[in-house]
N, C-alpha and C positions, 0 to 999 in steps of 0.2 A: 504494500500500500504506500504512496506518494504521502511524503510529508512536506510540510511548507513551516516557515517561521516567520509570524508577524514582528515584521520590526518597526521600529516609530516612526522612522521617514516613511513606510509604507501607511500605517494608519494615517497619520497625516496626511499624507497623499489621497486616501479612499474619501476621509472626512473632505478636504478642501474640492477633489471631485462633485462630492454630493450636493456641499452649497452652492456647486458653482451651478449645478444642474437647478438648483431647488426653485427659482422665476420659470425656467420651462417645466417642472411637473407641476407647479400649482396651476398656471395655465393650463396645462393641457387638462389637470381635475377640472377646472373650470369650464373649458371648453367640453366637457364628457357632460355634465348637468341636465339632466337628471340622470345620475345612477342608480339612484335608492328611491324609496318611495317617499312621495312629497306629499305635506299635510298642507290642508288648505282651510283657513280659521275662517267659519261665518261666526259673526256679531250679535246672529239670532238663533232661535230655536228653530227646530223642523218643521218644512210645511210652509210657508211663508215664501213670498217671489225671492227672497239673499238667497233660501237657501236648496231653494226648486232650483234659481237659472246658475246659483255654483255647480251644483251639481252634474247639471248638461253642460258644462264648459269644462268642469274636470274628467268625464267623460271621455271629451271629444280632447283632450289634453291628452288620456293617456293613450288614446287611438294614434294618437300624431306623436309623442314623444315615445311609445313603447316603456311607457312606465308608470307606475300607479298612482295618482291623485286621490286621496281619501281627502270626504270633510269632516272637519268636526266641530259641531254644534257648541260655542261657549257664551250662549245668551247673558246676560245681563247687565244692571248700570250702565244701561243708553249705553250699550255697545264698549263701554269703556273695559270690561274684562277681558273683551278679545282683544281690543288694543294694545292690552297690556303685558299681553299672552308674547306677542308678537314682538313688540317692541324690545324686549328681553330676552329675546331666542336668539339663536348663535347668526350670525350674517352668512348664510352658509348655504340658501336657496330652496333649505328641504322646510320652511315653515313661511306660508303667506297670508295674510292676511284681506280677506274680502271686505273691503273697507267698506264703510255706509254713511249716507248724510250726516248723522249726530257726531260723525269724529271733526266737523269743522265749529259745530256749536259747544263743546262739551267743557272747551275751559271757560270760555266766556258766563256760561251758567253753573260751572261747580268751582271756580277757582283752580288752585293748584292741585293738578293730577299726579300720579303715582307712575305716571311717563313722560318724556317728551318728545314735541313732537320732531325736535333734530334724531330721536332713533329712528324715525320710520323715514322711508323715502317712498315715495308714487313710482307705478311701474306701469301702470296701463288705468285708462277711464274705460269703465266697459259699456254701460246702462244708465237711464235712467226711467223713474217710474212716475210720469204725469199725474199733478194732482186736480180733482175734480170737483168742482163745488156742489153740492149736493142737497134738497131740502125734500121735506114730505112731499106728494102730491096733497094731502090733505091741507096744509098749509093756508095760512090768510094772505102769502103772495106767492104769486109764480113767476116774476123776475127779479134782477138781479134789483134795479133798482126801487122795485116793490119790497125787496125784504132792505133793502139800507133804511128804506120809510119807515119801517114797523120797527127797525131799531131804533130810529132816531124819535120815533113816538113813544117810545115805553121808558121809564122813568132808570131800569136799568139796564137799558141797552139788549144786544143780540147774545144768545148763548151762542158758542159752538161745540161741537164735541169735537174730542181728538184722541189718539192710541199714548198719550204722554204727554207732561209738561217737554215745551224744547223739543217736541218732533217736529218734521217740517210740516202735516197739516198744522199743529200748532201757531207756529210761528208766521204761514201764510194769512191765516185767519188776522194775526196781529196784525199782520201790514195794512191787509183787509180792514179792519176796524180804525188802523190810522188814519188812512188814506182817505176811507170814504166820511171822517170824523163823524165815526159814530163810537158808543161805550160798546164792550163788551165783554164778556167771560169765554175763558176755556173753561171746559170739563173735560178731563183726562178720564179714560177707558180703559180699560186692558180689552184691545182689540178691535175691530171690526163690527163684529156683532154684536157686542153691548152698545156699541153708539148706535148700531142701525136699530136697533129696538128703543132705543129713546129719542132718535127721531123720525119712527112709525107713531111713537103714542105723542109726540108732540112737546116733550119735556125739552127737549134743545130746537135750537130755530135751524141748524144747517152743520154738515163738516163739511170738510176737504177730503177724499180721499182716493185712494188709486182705484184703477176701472174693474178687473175680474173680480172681485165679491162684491162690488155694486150691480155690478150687469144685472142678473136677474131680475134687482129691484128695479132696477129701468124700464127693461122689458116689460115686464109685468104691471107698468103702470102706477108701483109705488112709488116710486124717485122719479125728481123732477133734476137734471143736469143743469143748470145755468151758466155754466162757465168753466175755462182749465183753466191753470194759475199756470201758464207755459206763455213765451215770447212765442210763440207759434201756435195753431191749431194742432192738435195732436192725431196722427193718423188712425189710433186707435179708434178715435169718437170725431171725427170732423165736424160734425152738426155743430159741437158744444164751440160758441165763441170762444174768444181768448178774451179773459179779465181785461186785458190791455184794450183792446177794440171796445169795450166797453166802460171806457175812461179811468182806467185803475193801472196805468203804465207800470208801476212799480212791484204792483201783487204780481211777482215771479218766484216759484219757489216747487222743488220736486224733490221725492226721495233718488239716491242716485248710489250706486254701487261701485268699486273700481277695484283694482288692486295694490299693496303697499307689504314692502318688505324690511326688514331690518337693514340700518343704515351700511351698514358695516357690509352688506351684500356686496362682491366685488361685480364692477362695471360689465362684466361680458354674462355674468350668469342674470344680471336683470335687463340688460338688452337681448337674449334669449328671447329671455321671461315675456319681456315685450311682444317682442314678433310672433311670439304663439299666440297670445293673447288677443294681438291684432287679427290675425291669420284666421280664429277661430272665431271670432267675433264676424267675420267676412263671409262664413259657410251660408248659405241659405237656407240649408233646414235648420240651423241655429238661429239664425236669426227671425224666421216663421216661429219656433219654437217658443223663443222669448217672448215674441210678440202676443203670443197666446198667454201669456204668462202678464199680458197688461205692461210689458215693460218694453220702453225703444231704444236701439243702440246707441251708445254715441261712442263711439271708440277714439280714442283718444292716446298719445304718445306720454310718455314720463314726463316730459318738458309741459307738455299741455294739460296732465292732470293736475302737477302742480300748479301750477298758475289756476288751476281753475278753483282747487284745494285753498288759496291764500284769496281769492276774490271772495268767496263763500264765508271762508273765516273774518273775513273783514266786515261783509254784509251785514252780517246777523250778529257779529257782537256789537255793533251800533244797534242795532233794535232790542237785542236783550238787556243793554243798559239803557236806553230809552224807555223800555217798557218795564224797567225795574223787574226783570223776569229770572228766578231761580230753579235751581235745577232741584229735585227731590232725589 
């Protein structure tokens, strides 16, 4: 049997070798992303459009990367747990976060949070979810500026309902009540359902809210649509004017979904990240899919979420301190 003797000029040598190789192997792990399997954080629980349209987009992720996308559901604290999940995780591309509107309102109404937002970076806009103004059929008005009248007649003003203090129907509702100077209350829900039963029986005067679990009510002649809170008509429901067209230029406001990963993520594995993202967002039964899901695409690059990430945040902390508005 062949013997050898390591001597120190040779380890040296092996060692100074390795460093010198170590910029092309971490590259090249880089450039190999995904090897393992990738975890993909919703903000909410199951069942709901984050985590119906993550799930067809991780899907079609590991049809096209040949590697597994699992989600996992970490509901709570207006999304702030998933945030937190992620912001903390190693920069390393196997943990992403499906961001949601409340991550640009979330300091402005709870103060200092248990992250920041220099750990997370934008990586792709993918969606968003139009919201829709909504009132009884039964109701004492059936337009928009029928029910501004009935608030500005009653001593205290319009209810609306909403799914949470600081969700975006919430906060539309506000601009809404600014704009058209009229008073008014949020009532927060847990959910859909309990607001549409309290305004089937008449205890709230109207929400905001995204189109597939109102449909029905539509259809059916319960709900009456008055308006999208969208700078545009939304394809989903074109009938419904835009607030804007109806003298309320400012009521702009949607729930909106994207992607966002630990800062620390090196450059090639979230411009990847990107281009699948894009890529997959661009499918056509994806994006029929979504659209059935009440949600339209807007896809968007790193550079362009962010920026869109810092206008949002900008917006709405003016109107949560205007409106003296706290987070629960």
């Amino acid at each position: 049997m062949a013997s050898f003797k390591v001597t120190r000029r040779t380890l040296l040598g092996t060692l100074a070798g390795g460093l010198a190789a170590g910029p092309g192997l971490t590259a090249r792990a880089e450039d190999a992303w995904p090897s393992r399997m990738v975890r993909l954080i919703s903000p909410y629980g199951p069942g709901g459009s984050n985590d119906i349209s993550l799930r067809l987009l991780a899907e079609e992720f590991g049809r096209s990367l040949h590697q597994q996308f699992i989600v996992e559901n970490k509901p709570g604290a207006g999304t702030r747990i998933a945030n937190d999940l992620v912001a903390h995780a190693p920069g390393d591309g196997y943990t992403i976060l499906y961001v949601a509107a409340p991550y640009a309102t979330a300091e402005a109404l709870f103060g200092k949070l248990t992250y920041d937002r220099k750990d997370l970076q934008p990586v792709a806009m993918a969606v968003i979810a139009p919201l829709f103004l909504i009132i009884s059929a039964d109701a004492p008005f059936k337009t928009l500026p029928e029910l501004i009248a009935y608030g500005k007649s009653k001593t205290d003003g319009l209810t609306f309902a909403s799914p949470g203090a600081g969700s975006q129907p919430h906060l539309a509702g506000e601009l809404l009540f600014r704009d058209a100077g009229v008073k008014g209350l949020n009532i927060p829900f847990r959910g859909d359902a309990a607001s549409y039963t309290e305004l089937l029986a008449g205890r709230v005067d109207a929400t905001l809210t995204a189109l597939p679990t109102a449909l029905p009510y539509i259809q059916s002649g319960k709900f009456i649509v008055l308006g999208v809170a969208s700078p545009e008509r939304s394809a989903l429901y074109p009938q419904a004017p835009t607030l804007r067209e109806q003298g309320f230029p400012n009521v702009a406001a949607a729930g909106w979904y994207g992607f966002m990963v630990p800062s620390t993520t090196p450059r090639a594995t979230v411009d990847k990240l990107q281009d699948e993202i894009l890529r997959a967002l661009a499918v056509p039964a994806i994006k029929d899919r979504l659209t059935a899901q009440g949600l339209e695409v807007r896809a968007g690059s790193a550079a362009e979420f962010g920026q869109f990430i810092d206008s949002e945040t900008q917006k709405w902390a003016g109107l949560i301190r205007e409106a003296g508005l706290k987070g629960e």
